[in-house]
C-alpha positions as CSV (number, residue, x, y, z in Angstrom):
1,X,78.7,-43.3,-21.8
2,X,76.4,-46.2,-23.2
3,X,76.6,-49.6,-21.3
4,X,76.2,-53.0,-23.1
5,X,72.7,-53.1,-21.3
6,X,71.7,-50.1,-22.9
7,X,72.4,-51.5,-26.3
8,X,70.0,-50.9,-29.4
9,X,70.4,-51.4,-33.3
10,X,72.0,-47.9,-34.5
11,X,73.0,-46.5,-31.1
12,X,76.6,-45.2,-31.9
13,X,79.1,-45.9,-30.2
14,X,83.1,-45.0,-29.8
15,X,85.4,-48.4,-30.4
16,X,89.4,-47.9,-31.0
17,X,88.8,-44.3,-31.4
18,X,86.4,-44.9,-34.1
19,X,82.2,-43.8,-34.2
20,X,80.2,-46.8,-35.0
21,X,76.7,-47.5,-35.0
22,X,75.3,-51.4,-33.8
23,X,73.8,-52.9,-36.7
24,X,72.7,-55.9,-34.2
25,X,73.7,-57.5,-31.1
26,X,72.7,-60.4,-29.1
27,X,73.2,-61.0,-25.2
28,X,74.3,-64.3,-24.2
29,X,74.4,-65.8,-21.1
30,X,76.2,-69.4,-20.6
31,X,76.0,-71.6,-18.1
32,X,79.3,-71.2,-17.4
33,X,81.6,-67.7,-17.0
34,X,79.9,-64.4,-17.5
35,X,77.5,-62.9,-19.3
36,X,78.8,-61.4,-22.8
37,X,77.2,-59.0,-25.8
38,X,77.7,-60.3,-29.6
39,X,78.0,-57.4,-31.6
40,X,77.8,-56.6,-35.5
41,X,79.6,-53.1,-35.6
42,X,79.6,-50.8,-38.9
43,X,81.8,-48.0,-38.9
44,X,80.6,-44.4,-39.9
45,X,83.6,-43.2,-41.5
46,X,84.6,-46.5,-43.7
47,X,81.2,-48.4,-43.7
48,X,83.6,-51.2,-42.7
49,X,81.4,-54.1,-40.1
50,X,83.3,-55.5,-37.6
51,X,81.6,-58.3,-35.3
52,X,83.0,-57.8,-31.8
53,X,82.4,-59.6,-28.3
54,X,81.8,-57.5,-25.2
55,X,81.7,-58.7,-21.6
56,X,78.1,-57.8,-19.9
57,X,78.3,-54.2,-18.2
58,X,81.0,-53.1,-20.5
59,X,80.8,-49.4,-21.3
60,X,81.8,-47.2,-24.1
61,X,82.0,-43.3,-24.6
62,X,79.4,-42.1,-27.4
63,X,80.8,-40.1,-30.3
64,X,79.5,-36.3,-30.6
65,X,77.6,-36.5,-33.5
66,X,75.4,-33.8,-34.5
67,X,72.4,-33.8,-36.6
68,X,71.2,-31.5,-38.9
69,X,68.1,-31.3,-41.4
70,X,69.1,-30.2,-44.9
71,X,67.2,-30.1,-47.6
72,X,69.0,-31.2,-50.8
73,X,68.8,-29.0,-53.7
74,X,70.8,-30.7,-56.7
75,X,74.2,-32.7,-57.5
76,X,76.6,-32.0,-59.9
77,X,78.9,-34.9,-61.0
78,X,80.4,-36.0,-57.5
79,X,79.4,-33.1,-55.7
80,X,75.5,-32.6,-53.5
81,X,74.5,-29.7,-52.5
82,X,71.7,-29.3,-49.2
83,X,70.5,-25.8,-48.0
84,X,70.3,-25.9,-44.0
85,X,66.7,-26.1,-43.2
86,X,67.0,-23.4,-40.5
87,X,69.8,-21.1,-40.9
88,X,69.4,-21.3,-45.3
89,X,73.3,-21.9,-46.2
90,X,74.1,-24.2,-48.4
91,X,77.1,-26.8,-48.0
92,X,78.2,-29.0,-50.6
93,X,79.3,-32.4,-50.1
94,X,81.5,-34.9,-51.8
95,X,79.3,-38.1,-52.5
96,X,82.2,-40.2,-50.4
97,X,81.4,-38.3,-47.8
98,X,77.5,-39.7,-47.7
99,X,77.2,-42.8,-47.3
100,X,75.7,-45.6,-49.7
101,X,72.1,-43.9,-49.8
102,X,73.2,-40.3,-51.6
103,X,72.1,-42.4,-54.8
104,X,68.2,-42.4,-53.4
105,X,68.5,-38.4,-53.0
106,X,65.7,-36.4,-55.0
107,X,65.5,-33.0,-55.6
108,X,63.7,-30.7,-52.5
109,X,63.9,-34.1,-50.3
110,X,64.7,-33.1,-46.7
111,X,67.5,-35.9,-45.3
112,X,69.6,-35.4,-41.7
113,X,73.0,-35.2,-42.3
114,X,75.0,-36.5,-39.9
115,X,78.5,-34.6,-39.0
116,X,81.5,-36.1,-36.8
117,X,84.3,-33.4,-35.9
118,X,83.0,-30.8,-38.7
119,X,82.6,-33.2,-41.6
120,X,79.6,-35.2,-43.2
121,X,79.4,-39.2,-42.3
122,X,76.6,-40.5,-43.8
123,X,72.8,-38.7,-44.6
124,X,70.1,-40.5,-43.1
125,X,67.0,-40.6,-45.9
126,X,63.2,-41.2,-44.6
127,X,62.8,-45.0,-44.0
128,X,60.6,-45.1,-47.5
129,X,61.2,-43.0,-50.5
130,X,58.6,-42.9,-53.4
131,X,60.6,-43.1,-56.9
132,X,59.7,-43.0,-60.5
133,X,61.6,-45.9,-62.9
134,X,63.4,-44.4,-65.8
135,X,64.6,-47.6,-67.1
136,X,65.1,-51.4,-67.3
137,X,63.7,-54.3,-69.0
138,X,60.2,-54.1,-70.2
139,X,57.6,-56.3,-68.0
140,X,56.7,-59.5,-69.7
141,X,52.8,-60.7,-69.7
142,X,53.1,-63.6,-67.3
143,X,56.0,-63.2,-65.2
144,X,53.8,-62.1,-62.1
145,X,52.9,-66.2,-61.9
146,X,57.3,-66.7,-61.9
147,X,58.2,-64.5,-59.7
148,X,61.9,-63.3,-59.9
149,X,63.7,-59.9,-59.6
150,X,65.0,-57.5,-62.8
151,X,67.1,-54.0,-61.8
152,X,65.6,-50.7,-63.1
153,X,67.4,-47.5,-62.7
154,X,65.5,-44.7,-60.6
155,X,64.8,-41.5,-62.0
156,X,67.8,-40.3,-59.0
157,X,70.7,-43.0,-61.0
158,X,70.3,-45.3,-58.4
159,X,69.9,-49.3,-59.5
160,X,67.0,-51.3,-57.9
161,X,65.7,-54.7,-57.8
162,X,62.0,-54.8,-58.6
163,X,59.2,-57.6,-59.8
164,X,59.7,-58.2,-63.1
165,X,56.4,-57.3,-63.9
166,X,57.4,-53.4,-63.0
167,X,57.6,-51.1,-66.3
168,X,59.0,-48.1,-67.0
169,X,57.2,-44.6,-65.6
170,X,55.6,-46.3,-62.5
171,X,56.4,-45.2,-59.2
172,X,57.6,-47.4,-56.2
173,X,58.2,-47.5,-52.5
174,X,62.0,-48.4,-51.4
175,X,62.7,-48.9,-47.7
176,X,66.1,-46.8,-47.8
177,X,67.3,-48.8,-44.7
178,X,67.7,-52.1,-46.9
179,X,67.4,-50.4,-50.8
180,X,64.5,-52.7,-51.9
181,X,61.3,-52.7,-53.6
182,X,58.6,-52.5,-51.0
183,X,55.6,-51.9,-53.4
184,X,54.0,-50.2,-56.5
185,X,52.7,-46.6,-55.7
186,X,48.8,-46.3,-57.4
């Protein structure tokens, strides 16, 4: 069981049935009445976010998620293959079944897969991923003083935003919790 008191960004959480994780939360107390929780709520299964108001003290059962390091080895089409870091079976998933970050996934990277009742809900990457750019628009001279944003495609397929003074075969940083550019790798 996880009280509203005990509340932190990502603690999961069961609501109507469902595992979600809080994505934030804000306790308010008014002068009036009693205390409450604001909550932004994003589901694991749909990635639906739901914003939901709690009373204070308000408690909720956690969902039995389990956590396992894999290590993924390749994707074919729709389909990701990871090798259990511990026991060495591999289990292929549908890309559905990952979560918006299965894009970011690189060959030999080791992610935690998260599984609710037997089956894959999302895979948790590192919080910053280092990427080579395969493609986009070719930097300009002078666009550092202008600032802006262009998309380049990763070498995993995934679509970025970057400077526009980024060209093609450098590397970059990504913070995998938000998918941007974080900074040029030397």
């Amino acid at each position: 069981m996880i009280s509203t008191a005990e509340f932190r960004n990502g603690s999961p959480l069961m609501v109507e049935g469902q595992p979600f994780y809080i994505v934030e939360f804000q306790h308010v107390k008014p002068g009036k009445g009693g205390a409450f929780v604001r909550t932004k709520l994003k589901s694991y299964l749909s990635g639906n976010v739901l914003d939901r108001t709690f009373r204070s003290g308000e408690k909720f059962d956690t969902p039995q998620i389990e956590e396992c390091d894999m290590q993924f080895l390749y994707a074919t089409n729709d389909s990701y293959t990871f090798m259990d870091t511990e026991t060495y079976e591999q289990s292929t998933y549908e890309k559905s079944q990952l979560g918006s970050n299965a894009d970011l996934l690189k060959e030999n990277m080791i992610a935690k897969i998260l599984i609710y009742e037997h089956r894959p809900i999302t895979v948790l990457l590192p919080n910053f991923i280092e990427l080579k750019v395969v493609d986009g628009e070719p930097g300009v001279r002078g666009d550092t003083a202008s600032g802006g944003n262009k998309p380049v495609i990763v070498e995993t397929g995934a679509t970025i935003k970057v400077p526009l003074y980024l060209e093609i075969g450098e590397t970059i940083r990504i913070d995998t919790r938000t998918r941007e550019f974080v900074e040029r790798v030397r």
